[in-house]
C-alpha positions in Angstrom: 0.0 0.0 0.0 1.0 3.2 -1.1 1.5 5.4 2.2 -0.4 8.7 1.9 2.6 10.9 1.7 4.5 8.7 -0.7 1.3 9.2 -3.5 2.5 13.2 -3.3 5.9 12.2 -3.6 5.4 10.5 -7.0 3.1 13.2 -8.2 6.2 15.8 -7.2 8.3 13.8 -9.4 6.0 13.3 -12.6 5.4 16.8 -12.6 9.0 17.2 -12.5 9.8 15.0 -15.2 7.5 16.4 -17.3 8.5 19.8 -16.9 12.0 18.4 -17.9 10.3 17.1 -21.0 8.4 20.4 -22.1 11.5 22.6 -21.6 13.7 20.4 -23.3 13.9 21.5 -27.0 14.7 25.1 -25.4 17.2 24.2 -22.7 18.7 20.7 -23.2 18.3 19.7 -27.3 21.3 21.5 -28.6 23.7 19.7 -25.7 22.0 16.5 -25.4 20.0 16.2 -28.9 16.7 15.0 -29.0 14.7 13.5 -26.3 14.2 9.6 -26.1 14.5 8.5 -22.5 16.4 9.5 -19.9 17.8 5.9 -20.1 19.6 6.6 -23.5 21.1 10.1 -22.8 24.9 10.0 -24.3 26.1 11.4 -21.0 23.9 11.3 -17.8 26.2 12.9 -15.2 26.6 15.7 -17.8 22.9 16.1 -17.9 22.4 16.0 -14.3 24.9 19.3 -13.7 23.2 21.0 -16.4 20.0 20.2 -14.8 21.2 21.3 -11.5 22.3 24.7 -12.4 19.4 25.3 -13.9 17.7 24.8 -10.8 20.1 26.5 -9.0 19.8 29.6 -11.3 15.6 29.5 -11.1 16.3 29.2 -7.2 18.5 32.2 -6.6 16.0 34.5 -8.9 13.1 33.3 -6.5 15.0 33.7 -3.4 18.2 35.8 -4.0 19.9 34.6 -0.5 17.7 32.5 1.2 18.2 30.0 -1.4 21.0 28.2 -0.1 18.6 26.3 2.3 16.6 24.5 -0.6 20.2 23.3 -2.9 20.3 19.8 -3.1 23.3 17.5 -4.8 23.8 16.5 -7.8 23.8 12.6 -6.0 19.9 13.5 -4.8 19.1 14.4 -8.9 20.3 11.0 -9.7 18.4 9.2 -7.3 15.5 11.4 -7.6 15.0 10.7 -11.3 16.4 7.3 -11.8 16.6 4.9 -9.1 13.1 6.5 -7.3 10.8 4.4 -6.9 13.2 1.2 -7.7 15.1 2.2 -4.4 13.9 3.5 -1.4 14.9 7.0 -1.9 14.2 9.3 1.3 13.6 13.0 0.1 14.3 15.6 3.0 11.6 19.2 3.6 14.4 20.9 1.8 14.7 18.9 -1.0 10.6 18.8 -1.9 10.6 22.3 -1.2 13.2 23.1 -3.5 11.8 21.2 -6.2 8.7 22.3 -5.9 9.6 25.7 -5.8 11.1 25.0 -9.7 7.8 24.0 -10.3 6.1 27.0 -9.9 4.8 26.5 -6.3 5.2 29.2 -2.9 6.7 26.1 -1.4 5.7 22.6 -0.2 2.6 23.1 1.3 1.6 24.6 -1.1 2.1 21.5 -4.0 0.5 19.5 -1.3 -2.8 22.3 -1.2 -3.3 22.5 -5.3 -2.7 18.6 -5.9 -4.9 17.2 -2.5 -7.5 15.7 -5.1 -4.8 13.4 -5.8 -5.8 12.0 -2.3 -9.5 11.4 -3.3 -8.1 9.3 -6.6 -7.2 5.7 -6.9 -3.5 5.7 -7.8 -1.6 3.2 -9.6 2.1 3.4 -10.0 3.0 1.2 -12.8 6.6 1.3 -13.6 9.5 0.9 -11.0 11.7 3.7 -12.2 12.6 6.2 -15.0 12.7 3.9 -18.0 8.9 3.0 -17.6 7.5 6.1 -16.7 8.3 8.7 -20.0 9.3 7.2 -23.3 10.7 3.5 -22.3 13.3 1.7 -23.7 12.6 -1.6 -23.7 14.7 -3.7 -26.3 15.2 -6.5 -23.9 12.3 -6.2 -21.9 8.6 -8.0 -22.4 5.5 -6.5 -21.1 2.6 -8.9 -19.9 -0.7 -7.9 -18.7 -1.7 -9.8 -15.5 -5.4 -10.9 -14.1 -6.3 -7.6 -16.1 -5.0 -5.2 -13.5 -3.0 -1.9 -14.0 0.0 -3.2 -12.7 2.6 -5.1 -15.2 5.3 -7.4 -14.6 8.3 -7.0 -17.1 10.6 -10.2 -18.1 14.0 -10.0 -19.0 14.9 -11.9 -22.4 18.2 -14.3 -22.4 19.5 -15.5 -25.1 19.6 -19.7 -24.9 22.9 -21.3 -22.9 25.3 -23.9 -24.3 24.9 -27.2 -22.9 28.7 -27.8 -22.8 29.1 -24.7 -21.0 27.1 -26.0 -18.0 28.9 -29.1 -18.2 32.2 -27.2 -17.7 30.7 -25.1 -14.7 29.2 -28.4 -13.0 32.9 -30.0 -12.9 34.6 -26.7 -12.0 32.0 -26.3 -8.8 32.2 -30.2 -8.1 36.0 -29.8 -7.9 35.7 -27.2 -5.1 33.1 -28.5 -3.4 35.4 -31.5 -2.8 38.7 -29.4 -2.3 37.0 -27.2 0.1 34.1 -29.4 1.7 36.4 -30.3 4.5 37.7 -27.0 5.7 34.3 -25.8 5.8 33.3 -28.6 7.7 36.0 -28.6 10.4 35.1 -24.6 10.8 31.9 -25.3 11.3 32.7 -28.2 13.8 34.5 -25.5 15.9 32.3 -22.7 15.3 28.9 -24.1 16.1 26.7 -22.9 18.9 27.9 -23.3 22.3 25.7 -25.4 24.5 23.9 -24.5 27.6 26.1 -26.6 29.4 29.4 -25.0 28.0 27.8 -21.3 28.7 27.3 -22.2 32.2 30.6 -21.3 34.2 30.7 -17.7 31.7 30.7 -14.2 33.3 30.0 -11.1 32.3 29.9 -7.8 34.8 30.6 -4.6 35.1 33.1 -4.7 38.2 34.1 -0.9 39.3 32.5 2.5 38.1 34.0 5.9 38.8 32.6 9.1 38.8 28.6 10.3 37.3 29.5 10.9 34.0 31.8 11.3 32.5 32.0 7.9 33.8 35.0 5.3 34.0 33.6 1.6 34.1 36.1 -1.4 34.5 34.2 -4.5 32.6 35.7 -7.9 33.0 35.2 -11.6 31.1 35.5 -14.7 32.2 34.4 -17.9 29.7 35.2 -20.6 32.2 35.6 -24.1 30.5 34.6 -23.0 26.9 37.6 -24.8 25.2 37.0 -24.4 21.6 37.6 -20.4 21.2 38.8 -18.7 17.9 38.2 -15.1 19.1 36.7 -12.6 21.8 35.0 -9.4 20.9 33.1 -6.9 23.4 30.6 -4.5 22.0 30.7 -1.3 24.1 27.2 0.3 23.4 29.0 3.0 22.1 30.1 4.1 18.7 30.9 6.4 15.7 28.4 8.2 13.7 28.5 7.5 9.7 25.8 9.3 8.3 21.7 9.8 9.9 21.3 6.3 9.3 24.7 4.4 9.9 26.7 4.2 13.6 29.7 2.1 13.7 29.9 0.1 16.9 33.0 0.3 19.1 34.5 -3.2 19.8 37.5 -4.6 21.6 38.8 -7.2 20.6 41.1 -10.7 22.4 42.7 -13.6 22.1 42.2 -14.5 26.2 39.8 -16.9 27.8 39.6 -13.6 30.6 40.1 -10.2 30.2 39.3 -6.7 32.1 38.5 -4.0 29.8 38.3 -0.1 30.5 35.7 2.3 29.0 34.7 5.6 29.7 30.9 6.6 29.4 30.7 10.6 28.6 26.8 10.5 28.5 24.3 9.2 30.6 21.9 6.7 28.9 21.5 2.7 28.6 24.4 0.9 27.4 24.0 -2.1 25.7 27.6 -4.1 26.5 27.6 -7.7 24.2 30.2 -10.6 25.0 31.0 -12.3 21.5 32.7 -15.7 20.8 33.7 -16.7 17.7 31.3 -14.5 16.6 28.1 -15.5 18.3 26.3 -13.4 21.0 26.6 -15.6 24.1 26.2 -12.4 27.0 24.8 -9.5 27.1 24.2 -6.6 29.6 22.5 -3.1 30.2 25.1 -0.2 32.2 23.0 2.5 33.5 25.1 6.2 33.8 22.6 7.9 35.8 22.1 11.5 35.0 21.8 14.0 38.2 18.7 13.8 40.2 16.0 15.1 38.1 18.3 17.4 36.2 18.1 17.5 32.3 21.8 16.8 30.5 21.7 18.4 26.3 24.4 17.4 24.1 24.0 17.7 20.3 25.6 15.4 17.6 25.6 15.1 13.6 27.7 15.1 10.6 29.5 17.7 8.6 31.9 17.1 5.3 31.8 13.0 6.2 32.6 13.9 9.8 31.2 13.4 13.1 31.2 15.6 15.3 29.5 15.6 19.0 29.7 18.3 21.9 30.1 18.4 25.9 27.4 18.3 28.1 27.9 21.6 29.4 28.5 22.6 33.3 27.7 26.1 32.9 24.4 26.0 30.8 21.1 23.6 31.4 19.6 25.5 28.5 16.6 26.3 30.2 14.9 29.8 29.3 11.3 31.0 30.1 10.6 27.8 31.2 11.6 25.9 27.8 14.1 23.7 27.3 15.9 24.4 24.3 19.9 23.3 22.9 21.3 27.1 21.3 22.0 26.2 17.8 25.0 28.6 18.5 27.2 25.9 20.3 26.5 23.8 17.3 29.1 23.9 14.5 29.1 27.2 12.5 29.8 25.2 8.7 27.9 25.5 5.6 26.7 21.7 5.1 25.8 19.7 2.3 21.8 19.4 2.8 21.7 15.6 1.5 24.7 14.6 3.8 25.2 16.8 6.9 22.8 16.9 9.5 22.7 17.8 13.4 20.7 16.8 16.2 20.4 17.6 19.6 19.5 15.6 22.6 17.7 16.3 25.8 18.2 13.0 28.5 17.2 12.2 31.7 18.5 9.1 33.5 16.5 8.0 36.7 14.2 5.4 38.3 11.6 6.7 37.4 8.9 3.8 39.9 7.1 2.4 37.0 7.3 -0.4 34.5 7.1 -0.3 31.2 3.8 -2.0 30.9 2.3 0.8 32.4 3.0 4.0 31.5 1.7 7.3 30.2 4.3 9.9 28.8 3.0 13.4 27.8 5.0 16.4 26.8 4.5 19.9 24.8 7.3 20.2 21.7 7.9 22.3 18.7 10.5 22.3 16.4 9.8 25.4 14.0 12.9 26.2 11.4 12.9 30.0 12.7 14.2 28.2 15.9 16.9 25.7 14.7 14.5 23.0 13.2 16.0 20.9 9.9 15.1 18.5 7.4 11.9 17.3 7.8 11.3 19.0 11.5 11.6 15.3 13.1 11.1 14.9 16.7 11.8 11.9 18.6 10.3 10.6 22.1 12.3 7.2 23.7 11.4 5.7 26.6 13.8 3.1 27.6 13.5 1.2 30.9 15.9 -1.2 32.9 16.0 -4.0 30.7 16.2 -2.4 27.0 13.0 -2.1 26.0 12.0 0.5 24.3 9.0 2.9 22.9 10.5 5.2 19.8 7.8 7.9 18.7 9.3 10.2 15.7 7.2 12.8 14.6 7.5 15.1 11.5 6.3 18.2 10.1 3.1 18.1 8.2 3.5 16.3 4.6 7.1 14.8 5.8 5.4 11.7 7.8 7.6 9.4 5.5 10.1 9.9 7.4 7.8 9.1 10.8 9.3 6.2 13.0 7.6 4.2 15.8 9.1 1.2 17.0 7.1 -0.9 20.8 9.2 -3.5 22.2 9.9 -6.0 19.8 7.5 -4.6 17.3 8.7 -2.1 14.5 5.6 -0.1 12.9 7.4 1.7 10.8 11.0 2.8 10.3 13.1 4.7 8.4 15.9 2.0 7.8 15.5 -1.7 6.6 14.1 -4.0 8.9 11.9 -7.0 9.0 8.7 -5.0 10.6 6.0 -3.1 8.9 5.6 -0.3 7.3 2.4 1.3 8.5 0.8 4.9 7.4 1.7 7.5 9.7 0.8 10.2 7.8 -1.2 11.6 11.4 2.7 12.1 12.4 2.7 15.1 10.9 2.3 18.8 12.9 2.6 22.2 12.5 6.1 22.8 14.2 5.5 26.3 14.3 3.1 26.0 16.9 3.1 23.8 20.6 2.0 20.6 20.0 1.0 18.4 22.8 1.6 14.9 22.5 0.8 11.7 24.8 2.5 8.0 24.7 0.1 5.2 26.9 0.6 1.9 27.5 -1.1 0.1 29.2 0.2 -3.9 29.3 0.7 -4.7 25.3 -1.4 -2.1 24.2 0.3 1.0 23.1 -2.1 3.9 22.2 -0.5 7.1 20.9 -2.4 11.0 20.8 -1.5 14.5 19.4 -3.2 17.5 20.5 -6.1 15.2 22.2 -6.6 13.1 19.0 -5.8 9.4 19.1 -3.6 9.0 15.8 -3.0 5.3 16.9 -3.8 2.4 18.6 -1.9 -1.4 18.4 -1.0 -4.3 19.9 2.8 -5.3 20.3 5.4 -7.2 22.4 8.1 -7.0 24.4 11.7 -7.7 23.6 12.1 -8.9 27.8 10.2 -8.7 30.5 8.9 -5.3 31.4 11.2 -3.6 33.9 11.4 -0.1 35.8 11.4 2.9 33.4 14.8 4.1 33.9 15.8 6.9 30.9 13.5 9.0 29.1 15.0 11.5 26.1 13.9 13.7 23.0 15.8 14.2 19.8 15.5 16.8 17.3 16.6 17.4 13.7 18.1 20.4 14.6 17.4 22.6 18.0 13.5 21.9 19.1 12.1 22.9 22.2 10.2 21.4 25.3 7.9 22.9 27.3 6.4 20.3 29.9 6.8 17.0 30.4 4.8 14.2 32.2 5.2 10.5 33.5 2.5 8.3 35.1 1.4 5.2 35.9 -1.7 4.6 33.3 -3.6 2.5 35.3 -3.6 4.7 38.9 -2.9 7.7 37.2 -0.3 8.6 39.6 2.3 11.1 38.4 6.0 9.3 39.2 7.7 13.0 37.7 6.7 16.4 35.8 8.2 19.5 35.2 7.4 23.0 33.6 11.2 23.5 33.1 11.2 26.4 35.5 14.8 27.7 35.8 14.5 27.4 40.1 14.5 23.3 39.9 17.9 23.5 38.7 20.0 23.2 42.4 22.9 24.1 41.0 21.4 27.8 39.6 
């Protein structure tokens, strides 16, 4: 099922590859003679920076200076008009709004107010990417009508194989099966999974902590009787940012049957520690780094020019003003970015018990994340509520028309995410808000029911499970794309309605002020 946003998405592009069609005998013909496909174009990269300064130039006669915030990359064009649709292609608020801005439109929401009779059509999207949706070029390709529905199937067209060239292949893979069919046995012999019995004797603990955080934790191994080790890895729960969608974990690695390790914690949060053998999971467990009672820590974090970059939690500033709390985009970096690589995002994280489980809670908080303010991308905000035993409730909301880009993930259950996974991708389309205004938003659940509501509305309602047994609520954080605020925020038990914490972020709860 086409999700509500995605239907826009495809009527963005057709109406901007058809505008590339009609202006092409004025702009592109004498360059990139006549128009066929896109497919058969002499030189596509050449096309693609002509294209691009065109935009560029149509752009900065619309905007002059504020322009710069709607550029997109060369890299987006290509997978904008030739892999969309084939690929999962993600298209950020700046990106739609630049292109629909060539179009002709104010901006985005206004493409999404003159085409919402798209929304009362039935829409069929027949072609997988730019070669069947204008002027196709299908020499190898056969098109077959199926059960008499508008969707088509296209069959590739080999030419016949030589028998004696399979015969050849079959006694070259024969030959290595046999040459090889040992080794391959005798590593698996040795890398099999460890019995219940062999697992037994292991430990796996975190033996001495220093300080709040920053934090220095001492971990230490032990794999008692295992005797048939190749290797020893431990995952810290830490890592290095790639891009929005790629971390890199941080691993130690060992030869010994026992080992301390040392690793210092600069944030408080969950950490995930994993004991490896020969590359199979075999322990796991959580590390709390407790924040300050009741006191809010803010860091921020992102990528610029294929870096990443991350800041202090300061120890001068809780970034609390007028009773919102709110990261300064100032103590960000000052760079100009690349819009479809750069990013930033800043955190706000408490760390307690909080005296309730997991299975019974109702979160509620006031957020905004307006552009004027810090806000990027598509506006996302992001609730996590994480208790003792990893599992966790991740609510990301969007800016109105963005919702592809929404994310909710209960337990063991993943409703819809932006990277691949084996869940579902459900319609979140009632993800969307105006984030230039206070929008007041409410996470319940109440045993495996998880009910969500914005602004009083219920926008959903499922079943799920969880990952491990329900355990205390212990760390509770936002994330914005960009510098989004927080005006309130409220934790109770769903059932007695009791509130467990709350605060208005007045400046005078901060002991320390």
């Amino acid at each position: 099922m086409l999700l509500k946003d995605r239907v826009y998405l495809y009527e963005l592009r057709e109406q901007f590859l058809q505008k590339i069609v009609d202006d092409w005998d004025v702009k592109w013909e004498g360059d990139f003679e006549e128009f066929v496909s896109f497919d058969t174009l002499k030189s596509k990269n050449a096309f693609l920076e002509s294209l691009l300064a065109d935009i560029e130039e149509n752009l900065h006669q619309q905007l002059n200076g504020e322009a710069k915030k709607y550029l997109f990359s060369k890299d987006f064009l290509r997978r904008f008009i030739f892999e969309y649709g084939g690929k999962e292609v993600r298209i950020q608020m700046h990106s739609r709004t630049g292109i629909a801005l060539y179009l002709g439109y104010t901006n985005w929401e206004d493409f999404l107010e003159k085409n919402k009779e798209i929304d009362k059509q039935p829409v069929s999207i027949n072609y997988i990417n730019v070669n069947e949706s204008l002027l196709p070029a299908l020499s190898k390709t056969q098109l077959m009508q199926l059960n008499n529905e508008p969707f088509a199937t296209f069959q590739e067209v080999k030419p016949d194989s030589k028998k004696n060239l399979f015969r050849v292949l079959y006694s070259i893979l024969a030959l290595i099966l046999i040459g090889t069919g040992g080794y391959f046995l005798l590593n698996w012999w040795i890398t099999r999974p460890f019995s219940a019995d062999e697992l037994k004797d292991v430990q796996f603990k975190v033996i001495k902590t220093v300080g709040q955080y920053p934090q220095a934790v001492r971990i230490a191994y032990d794999l008692g009787t295992i005797n048939r080790v190749k290797n020893v890895e431990v995952e810290l729960g830490v890592g290095r940012i790639i891009s929005n969608k790629s971390v890199i974990s941080y691993i130690t690695k060992s030869d010994k049957l026992r080992d301390t390790i040392s690793q210092t914690y600069f944030y408080p949060g969950i950490y995930r520690l994993k004991l490896i053998v020969n590359g199979r999971i075999i322990k796991e467990l959580n590390h709390i780094v407790y924040s300050r009672p009741n006191q809010w820590a803010s860091w921020a974090f992102g990528v610029a020019y294929e870096k990443n970059w991350i800041t202090n939690i300061s120890t001068v500033n809780d970034y609390i003003k007028n009773g919102v709390l709110h990261f300064d985009p100032k103590n960000m970096p000052d760079e100009i970015k690349d819009n479809d690589k750069d990013y930033s995002q800043s955190v706000h994280a408490l760390t307690q018990p909080f005296g309730i489980n997991s299975d019974s809670l109702t979160f509620e908080a006031s957020m905004k994340n307006p552009e004027s303010e810090g806000g990027e991308g598509c506006y996302n905000m992001e609730v996590i509520i994480m208790d003792k035993n990893f599992n966790l409730f991740l609510v990301g909301f969007t800016t109105v028309g963005c919702t592809d880009f929404a994310k909710l993930t209960a337990g063991g259950n993943v409703f819809r995410r932006t990277t691949p996974h084996e869940g579902k991708d459900y319609d979140l389309h009632e993800f969307g808000v105006n984030q230039d205004k206070w929008n007041k938003f409410k996470v319940q659940v109440k045993g495996n029911i998880l009910t969500i509501f914005i602004n009083e509305k219920q926008v959903f309602k499922n079943t799920f499970k969880f990952k491990e047994t329900p355990a205390e609520v212990a760390d509770i954080r936002f994330t914005f794309n960009g510098t989004g605020s927080i005006d309130w925020v409220k934790l109770s038990d769903s059932y007695t309605g009791k509130y467990v914490y709350q605060t208005d972020f007045d400046e005078d709860e901060n002991p320390e002020k």
